[in-house]
C-alpha positions as CSV (number, residue, x, y, z in Angstrom):
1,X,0.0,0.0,0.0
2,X,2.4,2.5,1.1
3,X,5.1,1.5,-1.3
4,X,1.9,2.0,-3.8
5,X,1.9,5.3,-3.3
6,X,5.2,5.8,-3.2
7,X,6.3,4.7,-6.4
8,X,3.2,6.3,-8.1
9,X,5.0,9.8,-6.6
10,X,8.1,8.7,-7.6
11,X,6.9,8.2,-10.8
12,X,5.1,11.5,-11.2
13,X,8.1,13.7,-10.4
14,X,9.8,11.8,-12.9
15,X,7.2,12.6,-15.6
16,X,7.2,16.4,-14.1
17,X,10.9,16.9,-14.7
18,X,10.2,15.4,-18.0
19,X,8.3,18.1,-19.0
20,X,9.8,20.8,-17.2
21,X,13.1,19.8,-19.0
22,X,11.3,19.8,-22.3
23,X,9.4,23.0,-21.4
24,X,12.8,24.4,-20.3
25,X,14.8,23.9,-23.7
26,X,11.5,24.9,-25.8
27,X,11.5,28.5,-24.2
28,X,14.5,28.9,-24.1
29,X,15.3,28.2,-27.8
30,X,11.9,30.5,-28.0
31,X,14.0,33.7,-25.8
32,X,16.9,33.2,-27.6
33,X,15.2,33.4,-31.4
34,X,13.1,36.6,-29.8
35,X,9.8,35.2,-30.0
36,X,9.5,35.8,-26.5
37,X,10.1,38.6,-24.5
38,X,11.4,38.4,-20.8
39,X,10.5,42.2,-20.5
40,X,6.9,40.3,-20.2
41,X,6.6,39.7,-16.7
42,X,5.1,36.4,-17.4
43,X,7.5,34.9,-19.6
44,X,10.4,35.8,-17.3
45,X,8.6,34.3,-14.1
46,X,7.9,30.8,-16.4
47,X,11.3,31.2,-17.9
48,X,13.0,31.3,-14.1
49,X,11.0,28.9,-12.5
50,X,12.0,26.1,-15.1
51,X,15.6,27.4,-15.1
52,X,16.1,27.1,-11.0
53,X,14.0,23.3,-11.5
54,X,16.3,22.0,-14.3
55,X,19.3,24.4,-13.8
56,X,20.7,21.7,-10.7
57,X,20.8,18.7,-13.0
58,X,21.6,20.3,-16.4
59,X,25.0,22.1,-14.9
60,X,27.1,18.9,-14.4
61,X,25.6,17.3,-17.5
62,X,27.1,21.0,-19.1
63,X,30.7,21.2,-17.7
64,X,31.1,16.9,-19.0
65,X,29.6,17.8,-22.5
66,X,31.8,19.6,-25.3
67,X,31.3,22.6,-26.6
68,X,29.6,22.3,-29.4
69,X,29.0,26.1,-29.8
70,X,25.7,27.7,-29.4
71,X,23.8,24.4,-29.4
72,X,22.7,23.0,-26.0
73,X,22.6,19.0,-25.8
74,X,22.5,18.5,-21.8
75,X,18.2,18.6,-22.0
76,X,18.4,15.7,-24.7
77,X,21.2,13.9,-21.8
78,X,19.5,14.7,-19.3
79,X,16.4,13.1,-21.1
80,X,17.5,9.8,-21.8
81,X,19.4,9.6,-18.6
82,X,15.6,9.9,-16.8
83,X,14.4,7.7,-19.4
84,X,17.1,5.0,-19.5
85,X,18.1,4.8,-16.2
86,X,15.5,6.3,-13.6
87,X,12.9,4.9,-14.6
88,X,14.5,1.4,-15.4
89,X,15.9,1.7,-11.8
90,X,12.5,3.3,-9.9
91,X,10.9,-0.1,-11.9
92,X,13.4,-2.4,-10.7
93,X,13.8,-1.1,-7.0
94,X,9.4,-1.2,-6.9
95,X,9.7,-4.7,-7.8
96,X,12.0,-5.9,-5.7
97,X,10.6,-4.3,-2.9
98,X,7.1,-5.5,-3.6
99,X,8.0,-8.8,-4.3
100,X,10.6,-9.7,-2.6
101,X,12.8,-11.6,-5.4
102,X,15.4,-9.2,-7.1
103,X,15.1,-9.7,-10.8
104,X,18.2,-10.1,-13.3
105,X,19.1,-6.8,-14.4
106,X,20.3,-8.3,-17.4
């Protein structure tokens, strides 16, 4: 029951950093081509919450990565790192602890 519950949250702040990652790189790539304005008080406020959320895990990603000039790839890593890794490993841990038996990671 509780490790229900537990998983499904774990699950859902997955899929929210997800989309705030995606979110993130979309208007930024928006600010940077001036389609948006950060004078607009809006766009700044969404524009800094999504950079403090994803800042934190895209920085270390950032300093590893190349410089590959003015493109950004750390939102695609950071992407398939959720995708291939957390969630694999969220999947495994919920099955073992439900369970009881440890599957073969291979």
């Amino acid at each position: 029951m509780i490790t229900d519950i537990l998983f499904n949250l774990i699950m859902f702040a997955l899929n929210l950093l997800t989309w705030a990652v995606i979110l993130a790189a979309i208007i930024s790539t928006l600010i940077s081509f001036n389609v948006l304005d950060t004078r607009n008080r809006f766009v700044w406020s969404i524009a800094d919450f999504l950079a403090r959320v994803t800042d934190p895990l895209l920085r270390p990603i950032r300093r590893r990565m190349p410089n590959f000039g003015n493109i950004d790839f750390s939102p695609l890593v950071l992407l398939v790192l959720l995708q291939m890794v957390a969630r694999p490993l969220v999947i495994y841990l919920y099955a073992g602890i439900k369970t009881g038996m440890w599957p073969s990671l291979i």
